[in-house]
C-alpha angles and dihedrals in degrees: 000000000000129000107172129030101198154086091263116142123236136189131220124037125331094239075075107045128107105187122098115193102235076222079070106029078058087052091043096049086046095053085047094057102037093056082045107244117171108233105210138182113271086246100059089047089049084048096053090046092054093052082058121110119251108259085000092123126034125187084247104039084050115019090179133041074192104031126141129268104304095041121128101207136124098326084055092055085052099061125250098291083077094035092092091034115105128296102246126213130183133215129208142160128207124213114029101256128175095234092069084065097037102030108014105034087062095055096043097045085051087060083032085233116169116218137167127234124212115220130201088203101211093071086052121109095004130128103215117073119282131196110012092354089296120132126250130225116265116224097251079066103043090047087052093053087044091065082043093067099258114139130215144203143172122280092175138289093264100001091248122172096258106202085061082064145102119235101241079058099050106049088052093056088051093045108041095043093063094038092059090042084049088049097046095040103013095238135063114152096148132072133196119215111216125221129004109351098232095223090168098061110080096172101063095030084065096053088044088056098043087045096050090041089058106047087045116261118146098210149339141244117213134185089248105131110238138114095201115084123190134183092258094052091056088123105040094033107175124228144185125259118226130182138131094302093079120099116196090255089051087041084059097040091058096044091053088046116258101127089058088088082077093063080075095056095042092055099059100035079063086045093044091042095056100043 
């Protein structure tokens, strides 16, 4: 999970930031292609979770779809046909920012590396400054990346926080974003969902999967912190965050799964806020 490709500075601790150096997301990219990852499209990697048993994985039988040798991921759900195929990675970026197109495009065309790009639609195509003051792709650029084999999907009409909503407004932000994503590509089958996934709330968890299902996602990312997807998670699917902070020891420490633990403890912060 990226958001920013770029220098700029940010306070506060770097469990928080959203910025990635393109100095580090060169060094990232690097480190995918030298342990051989395969860096595959969202929608092959959607593809693979759903062929995957119900209850076949669980976060502590396979703490990695991408794991090391030893792991018992993704390639283990899949029988062992799969087991010796390639350790598979994802890469995707919230928010719709210009610097994709001018700072991370260029890095990922020269590995020749796909990703997808959230948008909040209404940032996109503007002239002012959008999300924290950042700017936004315009359409012409998303359209060229586009051609260039970059996927997109919806992140919201104004990147709300959703749970706060009603659900005539929800389920607005959900439609028309995607709408607007289909009229100007032609295809948006993926959302986003922005700030802290409220996994503790099943109320409301229920209404925002009903909601995506009938205005035609196929599935959701949230900001839950895993690295293992099954069929059952398509939409809450976990990632990984990613920003400045990580070294290359702590990079391939995430991507072999040693940051999941904190799924745990996110979990219950969410659990503890809300009694």
């Amino acid at each position: 999970m990226y958001h920013s490709i770029s220098d700029d500075p940010e306070p506060g601790h770097p469990y928080f930031w959203i910025n990635t150096s393109p100095r580090a997301f060169a060094q990232q990219l690097h480190f995918l292609g030298e342990q051989g990852y395969r860096v595959i499209p969202l929608a092959e990697a959607v593809n693979l979770i759903r062929a995957i048993p119900s209850g076949g994985v669980s976060s502590r039988a396979a703490p990695s779809a991408r794991e090391p040798q030893g792991g018992r991921g993704l390639d283990h759900a899949l029988g062992p046909d799969r087991r010796n195929s390639p350790r598979y990675a994802v890469l995707t970026f919230d928010d719709g920012y210009r610097d994709f197109y001018t700072q991370a495009f260029p890095l990922l065309k020269a590995k020749g590396f796909p990703a997808s790009v959230f948008l909040p639609t209404d940032f996109i195509g503007r002239p002012a400054a959008g999300l924290r003051g950042k700017a936004h792709l315009s359409w012409a650029e998303i359209l060229e990346l586009q051609r260039q084999g970059i996927t997109f999907g919806s992140h919201t009409c104004s990147h709300p926080q959703l749970a706060e909503l009603q659900v005539d407004q929800l389920r607005r932000e959900l439609s028309h974003s995607g709408r607007v994503i289909q009229e100007q590509t032609g295809g948006c089958d993926g959302f986003c969902y922005p700030f802290q996934f409220p996994q503790q709330d099943g109320l409301f968890l229920e209404v925002l999967n009903q909601t995506l299902q009938s205005v035609g996602y196929a599935y959701c990312l949230s900001t839950r912190i895993g690295t293992v997807n099954t069929a059952e998670d398509l939409f809450s699917l976990k990632r990984i965050p990613i920003n400045s902070g990580d070294d290359p020891a702590l990079f391939q420490a995430k991507l072999q799964g040693g940051y999941d633990w904190l799924s745990g403890v996110q979990a219950l912060k969410k659990v503890l806020w809300k009694a």
